[in-house]
C-alpha positions as CSV (number, residue, x, y, z in Angstrom):
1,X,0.8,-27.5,17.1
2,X,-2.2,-26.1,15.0
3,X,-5.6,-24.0,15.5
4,X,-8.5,-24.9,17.0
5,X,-9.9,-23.9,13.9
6,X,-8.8,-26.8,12.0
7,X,-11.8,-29.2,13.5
8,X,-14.1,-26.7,11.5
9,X,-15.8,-26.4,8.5
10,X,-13.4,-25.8,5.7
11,X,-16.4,-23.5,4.3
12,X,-18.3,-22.0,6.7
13,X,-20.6,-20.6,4.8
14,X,-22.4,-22.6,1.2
15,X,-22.2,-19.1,-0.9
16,X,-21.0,-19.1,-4.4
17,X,-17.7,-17.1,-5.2
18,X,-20.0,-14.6,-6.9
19,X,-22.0,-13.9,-3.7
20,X,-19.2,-13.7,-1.6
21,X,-17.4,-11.3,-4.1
22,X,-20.5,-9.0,-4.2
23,X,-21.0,-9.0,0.0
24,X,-16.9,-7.9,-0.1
25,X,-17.8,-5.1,-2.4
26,X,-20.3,-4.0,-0.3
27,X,-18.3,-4.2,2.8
28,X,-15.2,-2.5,0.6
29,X,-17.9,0.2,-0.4
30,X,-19.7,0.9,3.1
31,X,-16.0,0.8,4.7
32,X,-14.3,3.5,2.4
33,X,-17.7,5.8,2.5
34,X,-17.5,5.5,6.9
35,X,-13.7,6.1,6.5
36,X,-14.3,9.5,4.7
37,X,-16.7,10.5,7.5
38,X,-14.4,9.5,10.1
39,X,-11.7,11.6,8.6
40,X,-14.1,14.8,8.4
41,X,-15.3,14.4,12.0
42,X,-12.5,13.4,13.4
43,X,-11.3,17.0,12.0
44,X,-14.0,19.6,12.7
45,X,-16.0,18.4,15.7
46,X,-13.6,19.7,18.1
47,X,-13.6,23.1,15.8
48,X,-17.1,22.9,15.4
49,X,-17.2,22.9,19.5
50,X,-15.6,25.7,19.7
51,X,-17.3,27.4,16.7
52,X,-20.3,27.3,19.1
53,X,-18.8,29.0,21.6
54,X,-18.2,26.3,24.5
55,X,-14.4,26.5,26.4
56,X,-11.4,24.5,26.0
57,X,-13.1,22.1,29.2
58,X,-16.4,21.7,27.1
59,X,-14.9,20.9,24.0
60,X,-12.4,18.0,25.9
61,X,-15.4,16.6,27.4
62,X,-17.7,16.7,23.9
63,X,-14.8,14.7,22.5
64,X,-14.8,12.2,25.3
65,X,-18.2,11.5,25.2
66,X,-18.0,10.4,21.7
67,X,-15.3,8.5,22.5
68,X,-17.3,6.5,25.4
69,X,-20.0,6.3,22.7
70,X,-17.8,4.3,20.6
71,X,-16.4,2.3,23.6
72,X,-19.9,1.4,25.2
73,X,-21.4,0.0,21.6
74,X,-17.9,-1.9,21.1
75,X,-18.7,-3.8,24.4
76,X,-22.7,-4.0,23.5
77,X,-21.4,-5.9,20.0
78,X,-19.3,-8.0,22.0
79,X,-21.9,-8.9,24.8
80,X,-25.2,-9.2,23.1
81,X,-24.5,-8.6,19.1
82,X,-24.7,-12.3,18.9
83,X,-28.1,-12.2,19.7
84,X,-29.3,-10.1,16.4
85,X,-28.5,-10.7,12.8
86,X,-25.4,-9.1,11.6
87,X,-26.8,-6.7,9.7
88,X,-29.0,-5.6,11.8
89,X,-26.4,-4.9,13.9
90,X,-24.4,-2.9,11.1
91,X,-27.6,-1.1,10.2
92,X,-28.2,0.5,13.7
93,X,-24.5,0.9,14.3
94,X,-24.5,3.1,10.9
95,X,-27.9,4.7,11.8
96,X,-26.7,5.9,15.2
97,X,-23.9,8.3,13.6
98,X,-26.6,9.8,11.4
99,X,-28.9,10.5,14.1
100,X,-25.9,12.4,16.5
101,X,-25.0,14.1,13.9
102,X,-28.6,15.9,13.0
103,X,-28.6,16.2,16.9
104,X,-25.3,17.9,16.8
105,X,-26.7,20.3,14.5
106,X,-30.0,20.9,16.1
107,X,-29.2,22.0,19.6
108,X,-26.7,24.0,21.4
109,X,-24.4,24.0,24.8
110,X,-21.7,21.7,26.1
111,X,-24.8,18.9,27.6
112,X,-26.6,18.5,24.3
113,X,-23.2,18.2,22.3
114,X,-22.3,15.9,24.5
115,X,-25.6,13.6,24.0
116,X,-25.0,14.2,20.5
117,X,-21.3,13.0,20.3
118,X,-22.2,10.2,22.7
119,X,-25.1,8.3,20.2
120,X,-23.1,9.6,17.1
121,X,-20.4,7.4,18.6
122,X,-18.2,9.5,16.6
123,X,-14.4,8.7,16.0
124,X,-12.5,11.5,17.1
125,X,-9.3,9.9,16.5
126,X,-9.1,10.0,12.7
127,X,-9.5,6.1,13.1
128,X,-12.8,4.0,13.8
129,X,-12.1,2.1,16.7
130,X,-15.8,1.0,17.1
131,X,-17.7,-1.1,17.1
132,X,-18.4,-1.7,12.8
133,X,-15.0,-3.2,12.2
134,X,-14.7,-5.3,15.3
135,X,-18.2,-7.1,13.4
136,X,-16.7,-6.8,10.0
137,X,-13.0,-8.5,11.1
138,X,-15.1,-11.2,12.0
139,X,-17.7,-11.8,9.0
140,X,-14.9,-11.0,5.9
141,X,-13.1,-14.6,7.0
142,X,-16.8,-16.3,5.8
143,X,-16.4,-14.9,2.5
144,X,-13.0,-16.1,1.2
145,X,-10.8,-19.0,1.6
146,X,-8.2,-19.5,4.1
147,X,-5.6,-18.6,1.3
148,X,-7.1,-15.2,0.3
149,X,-8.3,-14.0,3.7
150,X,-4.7,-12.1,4.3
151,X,-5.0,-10.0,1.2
152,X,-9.2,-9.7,1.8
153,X,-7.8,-7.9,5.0
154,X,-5.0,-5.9,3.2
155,X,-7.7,-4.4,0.5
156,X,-10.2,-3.6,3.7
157,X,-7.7,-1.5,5.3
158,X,-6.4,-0.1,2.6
159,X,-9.5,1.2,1.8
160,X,-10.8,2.2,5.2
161,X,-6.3,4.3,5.1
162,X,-7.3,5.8,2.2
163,X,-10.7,6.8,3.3
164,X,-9.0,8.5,6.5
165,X,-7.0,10.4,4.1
166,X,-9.3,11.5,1.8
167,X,-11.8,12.4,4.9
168,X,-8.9,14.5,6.4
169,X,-8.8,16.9,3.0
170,X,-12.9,17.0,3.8
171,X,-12.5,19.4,6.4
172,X,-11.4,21.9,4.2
173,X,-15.1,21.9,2.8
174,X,-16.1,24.6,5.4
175,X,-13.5,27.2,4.1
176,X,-14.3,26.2,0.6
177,X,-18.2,26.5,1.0
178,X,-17.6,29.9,2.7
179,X,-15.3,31.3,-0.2
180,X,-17.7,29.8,-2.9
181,X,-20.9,30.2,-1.4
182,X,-20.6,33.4,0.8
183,X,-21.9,31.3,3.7
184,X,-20.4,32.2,7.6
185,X,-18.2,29.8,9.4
186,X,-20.8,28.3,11.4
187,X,-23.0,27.7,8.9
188,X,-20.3,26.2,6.0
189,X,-19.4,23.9,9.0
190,X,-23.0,22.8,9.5
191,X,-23.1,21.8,5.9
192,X,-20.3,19.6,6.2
193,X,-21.3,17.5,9.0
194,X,-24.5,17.2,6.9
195,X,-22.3,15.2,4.5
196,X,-21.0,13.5,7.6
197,X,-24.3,12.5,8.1
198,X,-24.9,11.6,3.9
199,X,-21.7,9.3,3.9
200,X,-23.1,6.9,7.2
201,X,-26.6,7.3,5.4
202,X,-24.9,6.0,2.2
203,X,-22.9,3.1,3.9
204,X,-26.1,2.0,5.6
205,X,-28.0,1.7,2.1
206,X,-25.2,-0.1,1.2
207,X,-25.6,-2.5,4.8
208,X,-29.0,-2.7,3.9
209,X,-28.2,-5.0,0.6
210,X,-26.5,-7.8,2.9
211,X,-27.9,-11.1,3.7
212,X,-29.4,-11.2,7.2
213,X,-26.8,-13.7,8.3
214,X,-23.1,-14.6,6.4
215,X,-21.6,-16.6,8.9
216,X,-22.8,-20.2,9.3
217,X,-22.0,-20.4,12.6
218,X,-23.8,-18.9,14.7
219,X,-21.4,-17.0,17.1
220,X,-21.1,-17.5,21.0
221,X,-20.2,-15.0,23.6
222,X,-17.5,-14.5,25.9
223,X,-18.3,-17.4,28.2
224,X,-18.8,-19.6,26.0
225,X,-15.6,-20.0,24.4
226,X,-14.2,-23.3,23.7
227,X,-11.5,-24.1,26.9
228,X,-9.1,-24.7,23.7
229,X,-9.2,-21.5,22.6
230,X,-9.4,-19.3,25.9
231,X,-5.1,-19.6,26.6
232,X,-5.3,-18.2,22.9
233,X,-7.4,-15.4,23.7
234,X,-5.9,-14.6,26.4
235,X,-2.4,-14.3,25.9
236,X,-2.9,-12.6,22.4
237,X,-5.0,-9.9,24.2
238,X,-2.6,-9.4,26.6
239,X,0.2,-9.3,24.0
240,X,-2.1,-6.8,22.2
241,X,-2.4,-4.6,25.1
242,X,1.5,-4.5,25.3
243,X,1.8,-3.9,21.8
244,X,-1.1,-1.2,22.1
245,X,0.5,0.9,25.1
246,X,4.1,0.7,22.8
247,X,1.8,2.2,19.8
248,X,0.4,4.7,21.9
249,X,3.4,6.3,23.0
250,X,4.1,7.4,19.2
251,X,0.5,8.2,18.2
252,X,0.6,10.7,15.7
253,X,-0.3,13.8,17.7
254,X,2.6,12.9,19.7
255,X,5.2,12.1,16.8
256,X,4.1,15.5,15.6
257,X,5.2,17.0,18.6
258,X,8.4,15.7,18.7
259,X,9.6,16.8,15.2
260,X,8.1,20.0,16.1
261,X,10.4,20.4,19.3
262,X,12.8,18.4,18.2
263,X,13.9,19.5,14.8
264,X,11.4,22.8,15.0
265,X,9.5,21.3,11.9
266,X,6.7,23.4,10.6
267,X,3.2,22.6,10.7
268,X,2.8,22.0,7.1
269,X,5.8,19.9,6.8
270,X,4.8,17.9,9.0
271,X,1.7,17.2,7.8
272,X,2.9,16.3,4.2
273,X,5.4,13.8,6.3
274,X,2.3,12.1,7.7
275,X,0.1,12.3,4.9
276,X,3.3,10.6,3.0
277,X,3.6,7.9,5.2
278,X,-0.3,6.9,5.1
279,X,0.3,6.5,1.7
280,X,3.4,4.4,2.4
281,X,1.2,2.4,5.1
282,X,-1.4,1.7,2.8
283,X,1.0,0.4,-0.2
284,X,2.1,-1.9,2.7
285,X,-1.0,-3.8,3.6
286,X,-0.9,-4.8,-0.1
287,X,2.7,-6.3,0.4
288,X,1.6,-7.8,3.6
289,X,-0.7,-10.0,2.1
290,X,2.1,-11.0,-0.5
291,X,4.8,-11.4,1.7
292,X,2.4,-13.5,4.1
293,X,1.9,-16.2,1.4
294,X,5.5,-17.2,1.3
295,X,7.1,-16.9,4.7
296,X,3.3,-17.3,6.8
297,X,1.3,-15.0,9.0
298,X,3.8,-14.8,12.4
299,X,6.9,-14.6,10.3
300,X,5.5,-11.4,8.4
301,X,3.8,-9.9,12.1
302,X,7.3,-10.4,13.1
303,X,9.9,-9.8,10.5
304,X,8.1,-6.4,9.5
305,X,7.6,-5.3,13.1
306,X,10.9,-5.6,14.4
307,X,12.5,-3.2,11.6
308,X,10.0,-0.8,12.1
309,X,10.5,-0.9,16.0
310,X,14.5,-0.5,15.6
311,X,14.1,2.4,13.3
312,X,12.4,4.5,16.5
313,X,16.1,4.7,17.4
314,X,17.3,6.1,14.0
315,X,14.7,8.5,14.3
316,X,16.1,9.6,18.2
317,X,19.6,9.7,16.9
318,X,18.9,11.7,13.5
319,X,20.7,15.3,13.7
320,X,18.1,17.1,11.0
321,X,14.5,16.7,10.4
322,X,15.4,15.5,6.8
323,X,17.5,12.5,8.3
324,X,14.6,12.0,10.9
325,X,11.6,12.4,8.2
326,X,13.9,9.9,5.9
327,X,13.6,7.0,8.7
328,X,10.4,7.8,9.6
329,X,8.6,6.9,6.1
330,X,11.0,4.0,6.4
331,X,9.4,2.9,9.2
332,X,5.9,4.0,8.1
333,X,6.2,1.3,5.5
334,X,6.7,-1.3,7.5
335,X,4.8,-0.3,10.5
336,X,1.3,-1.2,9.3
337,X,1.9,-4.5,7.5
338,X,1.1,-6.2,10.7
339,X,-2.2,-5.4,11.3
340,X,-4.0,-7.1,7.9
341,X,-1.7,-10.0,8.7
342,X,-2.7,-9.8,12.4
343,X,-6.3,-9.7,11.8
344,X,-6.0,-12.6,9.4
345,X,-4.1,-14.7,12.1
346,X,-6.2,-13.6,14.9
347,X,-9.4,-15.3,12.7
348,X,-8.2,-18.2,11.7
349,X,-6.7,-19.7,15.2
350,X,-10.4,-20.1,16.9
351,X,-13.3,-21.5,15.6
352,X,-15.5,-19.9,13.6
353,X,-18.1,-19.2,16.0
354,X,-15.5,-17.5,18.7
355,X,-14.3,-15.1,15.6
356,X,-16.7,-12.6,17.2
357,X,-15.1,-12.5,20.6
358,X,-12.1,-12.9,19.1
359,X,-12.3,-9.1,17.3
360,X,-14.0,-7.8,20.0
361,X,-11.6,-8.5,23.0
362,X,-8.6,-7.6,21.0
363,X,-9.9,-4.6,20.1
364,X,-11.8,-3.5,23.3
365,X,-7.8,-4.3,24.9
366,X,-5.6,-2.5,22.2
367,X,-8.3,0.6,22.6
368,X,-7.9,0.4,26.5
369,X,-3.6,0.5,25.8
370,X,-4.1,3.6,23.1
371,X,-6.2,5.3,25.4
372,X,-3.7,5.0,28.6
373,X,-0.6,5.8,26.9
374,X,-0.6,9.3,26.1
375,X,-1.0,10.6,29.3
376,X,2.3,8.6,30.6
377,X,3.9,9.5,27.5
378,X,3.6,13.4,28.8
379,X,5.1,12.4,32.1
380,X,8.3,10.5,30.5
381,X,8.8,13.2,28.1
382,X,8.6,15.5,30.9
383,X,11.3,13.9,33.0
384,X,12.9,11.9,30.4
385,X,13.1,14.4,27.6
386,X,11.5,14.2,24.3
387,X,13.0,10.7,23.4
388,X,11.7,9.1,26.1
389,X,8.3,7.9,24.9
390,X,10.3,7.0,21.5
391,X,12.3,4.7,23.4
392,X,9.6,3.3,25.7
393,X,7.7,2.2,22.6
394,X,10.7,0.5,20.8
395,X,11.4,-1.5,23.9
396,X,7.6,-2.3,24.4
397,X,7.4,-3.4,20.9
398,X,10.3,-5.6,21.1
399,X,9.1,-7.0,24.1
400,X,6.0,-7.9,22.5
401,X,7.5,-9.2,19.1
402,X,9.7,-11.5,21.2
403,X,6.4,-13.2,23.4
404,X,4.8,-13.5,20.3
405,X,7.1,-15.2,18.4
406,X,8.1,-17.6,21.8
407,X,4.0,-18.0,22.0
408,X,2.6,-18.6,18.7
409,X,4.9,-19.9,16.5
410,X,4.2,-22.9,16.8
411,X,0.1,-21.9,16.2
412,X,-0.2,-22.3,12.5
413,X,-3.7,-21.0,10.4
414,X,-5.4,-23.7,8.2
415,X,-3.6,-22.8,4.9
416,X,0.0,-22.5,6.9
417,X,-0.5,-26.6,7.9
418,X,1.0,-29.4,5.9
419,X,-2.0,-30.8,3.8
420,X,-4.9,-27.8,4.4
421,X,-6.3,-26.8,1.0
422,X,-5.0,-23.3,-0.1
């Protein structure tokens, strides 16, 4: 069995390999630039909050409205982006940030925050689960061949992984600008979300150079995908949301926890643990993309997943936080190389012109399963004990590594089929 996808185009798009290389470079760009500002929000809005005096209730709710922000222009992209030239699109959804942040730094109280959080659409997770990439997962497939599309993917996240990093250490800026500068708190804050503001500025300059349209194809929306490719959609979106609620359960405020508890870790061991294991992540993308070439897309989704599911247990069992912290950058190696080779697959079984809806669903359903799963991770480490979400995720992930491989492994991409061009 093969994709939809092979009845189209081989090229989607008649662009030279030198114009394709230069849109990737400003896609690479714009993405690492949005991914340091993500980083730096992510970090000091919630402090910044507080900073202006509003309560623990006011801050939770600034931080959900951006949250909704980000949610409610994912679903515009998805319903009516098709309607507007991509970068258009990019432009306004770079814009928007910029203009919540100077409103963030113009007005004061919990309502106005919470305006400003909601247009700024900012990513409070330390991730950007927005709408930008969910546009950008689809386009990067029109730039490269079927053969390089895996390792496209694997640069663009590690980029956007290094970006969070790097974005992270931003936050210090505030403490840095008051010791250098002499300014107060409030106001060495203020400048930083300025730069906030520069770095989506910068990225949309860079948006700005694009061609109006890269895909040939003009996309279609939701209800207008092919009845070959809807079983497709929907059983990997619902394998994604199982997938999603697994990943959920270890998120990293929750991981952090547990070797807190567990092992009584300190705070700044910890944080090096994670800020290891990003690196890790990121080196893992890059061997992804490799690996993918020679044993295909599933096989890699799979063979990498698995491991990295399994050593949840290792990590339960461990008797010392140095045993524990050992599995755990184990498993941080592997746990990410699925998602440049997921992305890849995910474009390349539907036709060009459902790539759109494609993103967009998956992402609108893995956000959903993210977003549910902490709060009945608190109520199984309550009555199970601190394991229990640890556990709930490995069997969740298995669960989902299993469908997928029953599912699709018989749904090969155009360079996995006997004869495509490579």
């Amino acid at each position: 069995m093969v994709s939809p996808s092979d009845d189209a185009p081989r090229t989607i798009r008649a662009m030279s390999p030198h114009d394709s290389a230069r849109i990737r470079r400003i896609r690479y760009a714009a993405a690492f630039l949005r991914a340091l500002g993500v980083g730096l929000i992510a970090v000091l809005l919630g402090l910044y909050a507080a900073r202006m005096g509003l309560t623990a209730v006011e801050v939770g709710v600034v931080l959900s409205a951006a949250l909704w922000g980000a949610a409610a222009a994912a679903l515009a992209t998805l319903m009516v982006g098709t309607d507007y030239p991509e970068r258009t699109v990019l432009l306004v959804l770079t814009v928007l940030p910029v203009a919540g942040g100077a409103l963030l730094l113009a007005t004061e109280g919990a309502a106005l925050m919470s305006v400003a959080a909601f247009v700024g659409m900012f990513n409070v997770n330390g991730r950007d689960r927005g709408a930008i990439p969910i546009l950008e997962q689809a386009l990067f497939p029109a730039t490269t061949t079927h053969a390089d599309r895996t390792r496209v993917f694997a640069w663009y996240n590690v980029l956007l992984d290094s970006g969070y990093a790097v974005g992270g250490l931003l936050a210090a800026l505030p403490t840095l600008i008051e010791s250098w500068f002499g300014l107060g708190t409030l106001e060495a804050m203020r400048v930083a979300i300025a730069i906030f503001c520069g770095l989506y500025f910068a990225s949309a300059l860079l948006y700005s150079r694009l061609p109006r349209h890269t895909a040939g194809a003009s996309p279609v929306r939701l209800r207008d995908v092919s009845p070959e490719s809807r079983p497709i959609v929907t059983k990997i979106s619902l394998l994604f949301l199982v997938d999603a609620i697994g990943g959920g359960f270890i998120g990293t405020a929750l991981f952090a926890y547990f070797f807190a508890e567990r092992f009584g870790g300190a705070a700044a061991a910890i944080a090096v643990l994670f800020a290891i294991g990003r690196v890790l992540s990121a080196f893992g993308h890059l061997v992804a993309a490799w690996l993918a070439k020679r044993i295909g897309l599933v096989n890699t989704m799979i063979y990498t997943h698995v491991p990295s599911s399994l050593l949840l247990f290792t990590i339960i069992a461990s008797d010392s936080f140095a045993l524990a912290a050992f599995f755990f950058l184990v498993r941080e190696a592997l746990n990410e190389m699925d998602v440049p080779t997921r992305q890849s697959y995910v474009m390349a079984v539907v036709k060009p012109e459902e790539r759109l809806v494609m993103a967009g669903v998956t992402s609108l359903v893995r956000s959903g399963g993210w977003a549910i799963a902490p709060a009945i991770a608190g109520v199984l480490m309550q009555t199970g004990g601190l394991a229990a979400p640890l556990v709930a995720a490995a069997a969740l992930k298995l669960s989902y590594d299993a469908l997928l491989w029953r599912e699709f492994r018989r749904v090969r991409p155009p360079e996995e089929t006997a004869g495509s061009p490579r």
